[in-house]
C-alpha positions, 0 to 999 in steps of 0.5 A: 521488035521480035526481041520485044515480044518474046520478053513480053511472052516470057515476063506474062508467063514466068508471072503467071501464078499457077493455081496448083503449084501456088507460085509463078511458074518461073519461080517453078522454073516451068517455063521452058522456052519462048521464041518466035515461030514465024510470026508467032510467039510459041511459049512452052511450059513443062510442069513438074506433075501431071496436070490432067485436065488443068493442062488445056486450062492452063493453056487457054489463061496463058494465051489469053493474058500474053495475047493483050500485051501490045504486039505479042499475037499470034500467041501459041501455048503447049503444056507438059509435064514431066516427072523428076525424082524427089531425093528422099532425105537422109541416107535412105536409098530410093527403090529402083524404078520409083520417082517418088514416095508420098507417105498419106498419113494421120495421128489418129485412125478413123479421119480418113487417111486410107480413102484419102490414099486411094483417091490420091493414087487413082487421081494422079492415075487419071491424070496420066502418071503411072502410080502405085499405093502400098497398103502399109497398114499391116494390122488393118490393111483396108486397100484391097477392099477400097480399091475393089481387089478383095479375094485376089492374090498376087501372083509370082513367077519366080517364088520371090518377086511379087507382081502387084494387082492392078485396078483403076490404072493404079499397083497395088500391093497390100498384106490383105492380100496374103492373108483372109479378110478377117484374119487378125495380124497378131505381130509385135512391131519388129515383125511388122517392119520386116513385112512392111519392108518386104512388101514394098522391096520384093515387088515388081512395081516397074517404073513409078512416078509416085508410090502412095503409102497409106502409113498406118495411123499414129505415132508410135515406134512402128510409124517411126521407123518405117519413116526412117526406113522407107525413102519417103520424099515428102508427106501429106497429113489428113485429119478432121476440123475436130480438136482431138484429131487436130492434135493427133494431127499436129504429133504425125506432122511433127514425127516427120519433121524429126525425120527430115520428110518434108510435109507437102500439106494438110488435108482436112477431111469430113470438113462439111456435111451437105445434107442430100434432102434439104441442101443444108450444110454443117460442119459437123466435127468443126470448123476451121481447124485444118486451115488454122494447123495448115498456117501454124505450121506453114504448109499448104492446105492441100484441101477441104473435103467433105462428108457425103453417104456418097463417098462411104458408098463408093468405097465400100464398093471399091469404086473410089470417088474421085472415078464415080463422080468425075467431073461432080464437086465431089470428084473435083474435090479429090482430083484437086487434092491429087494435083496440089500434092503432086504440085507440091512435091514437084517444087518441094525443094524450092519451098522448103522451110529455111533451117534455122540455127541458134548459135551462143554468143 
């Protein structure tokens, strides 16, 4: 009978689909253990990304469906998390301390990607994972005002390493930092390279789960090979529901397939406006497109965020939205995102898009 009810337990848990990881958790391989304790049946799961306040939901459902099988309860669920590393693919070597590189990235500039870089670190920051957000947008580095650190300079304590500033639990490291805000960066791409490359190896990180770089916008030779160059263990794309930015979209998410980055999913940015007087919603650059690209190209959509004064507001004061409006739709909305990437990353190579081969007969 006790054999009963723990393969009961197991069979509810390992079929239960989690919202955030979109498959059952013993697809995830999540569940850890199911036995007796006394006379109840304890179930532990461990999630590969921090859960944040999902954890006590998560549980809560748990208990909820294995306490209707007949003769299961008493029924008891923990839930944890632990971060692994994410091999970045290729040859490139992982920096020492830092679990996961998550490049945020779009084709074009002006859709979002920097706000959305920021309110991804701090996100998984409030979730509990030790994070940090590499500004690596060297002509027009935005972090240091997004994340509330304009005029600051890092500090040194043996004239080579770098410690980086820190704000919202979040290491941060930027090239606005050693330079005046409206200094312009007048580099040809090589030089750029050498920055971004030294910004990210001579700074004192510390142990990361998930370093967030904010890629400059485009395709080109620079984006290229700092793909190719810094070891990136998968990429989310940001863009608008409008066509022209879909397509710049469609030229960053194919820039990382020709390196082997593997997409995590697609963030669909300014994707409605409510309006704050009479409740009105329109989508105002479009509707649908960052659903239509998420399926085109199999990836998640990661989420639909919208366009509020409120988020302009925040980040121009360095008070990143998913922190000021915590528990309002609009910080549910980038915490989600935040814990879908994470999600995501954590059973990437699970998920990963088979690789098919042509051969001639």
């Amino acid at each position: 009978m006790s054999n009963g009810r723990v393969a009961a337990a197991r069979h509810v848990a390992e079929n239960y689909v989690d919202s955030y990881l979109g498959l059952p958790l013993g697809d995830a391989k999540a569940v850890k253990s199911v036995r007796l304790d006394g006379n109840t049946v304890h179930v532990e799961v461990e999630l590969g990304f921090p859960p944040g306040e999902h954890g006590p939901e998560l549980q809560a459902a748990l208990e909820r469906d294995i306490a209707q099988v007949p003769d299961t309860a008493p029924v008891r669920v923990d839930v944890g998390w632990r971060v692994e590393a994410r091999a970045a693919t290729g040859k490139v070597p992982q920096v020492a301390g830092i679990r996961n590189v998550i490049a945020v990235a779009s084709g074009k500039g002006g859709v979002g990607k920097s706000t959305t870089a920021t309110n991804l670190a701090v996100g998984l920051a409030m979730d509990g994972a030790s994070v940090g957000l590499l500004d690596a947008d060297i002509y027009g580095p935005s972090q240091p005002r997004m994340m509330g650190l304009v005029g600051q300079r890092p500090a040194t304590r043996d004239g080579k390493k770098i410690e980086p500033l820190i704000a919202h639990g979040v290491r941060v490291m930027s090239i606005g930092f050693l330079i005046e805000e409206e200094q312009p960066m007048v580099w040809r791409g090589p030089m750029v390279t050498q920055a971004l490359m030294q910004l990210l190896g001579d700074t004192l990180w510390g142990d990361l789960d998930y370093l967030i770089v904010d890629m400059p916008p485009g395709t080109g030779d620079i984006q290229l090979t700092l793909a190719q160059r810094v070891p990136v263990s998968g990429a989310v794309i940001v863009t608008t529901p409008q066509d022209i930015a879909l397509a710049d979209a469609r030229k960053g998410l194919r820039m990382f397939e020709k390196v082997a980055v593997p997409v995590l999913g697609i963030v669909e940015n300014m994707a409605t406006h409510v309006c704050s007087n009479c409740g009105h919603e329109d989508p105002v650059f479009g509707q649908g497109g960052g659903v239509a690209m998420a399926e085109q190209y199999h990836v998640a959509l990661l989420g639909q965020l919208p366009l509020d004064s409120r988020i302009r507001r925040d980040t121009d004061d360095g008070r990143p939205v998913v922190l000021t409006e915590r528990g309002n739709p609009i910080g549910r909305a980038y915490a989600d995102v935040a814990r879908r990437t994470a999600a995501r990353l954590s059973v990437s190579a699970l998920v990963a898009a088979p690789v098919i081969t042509v051969e001639e007969s």
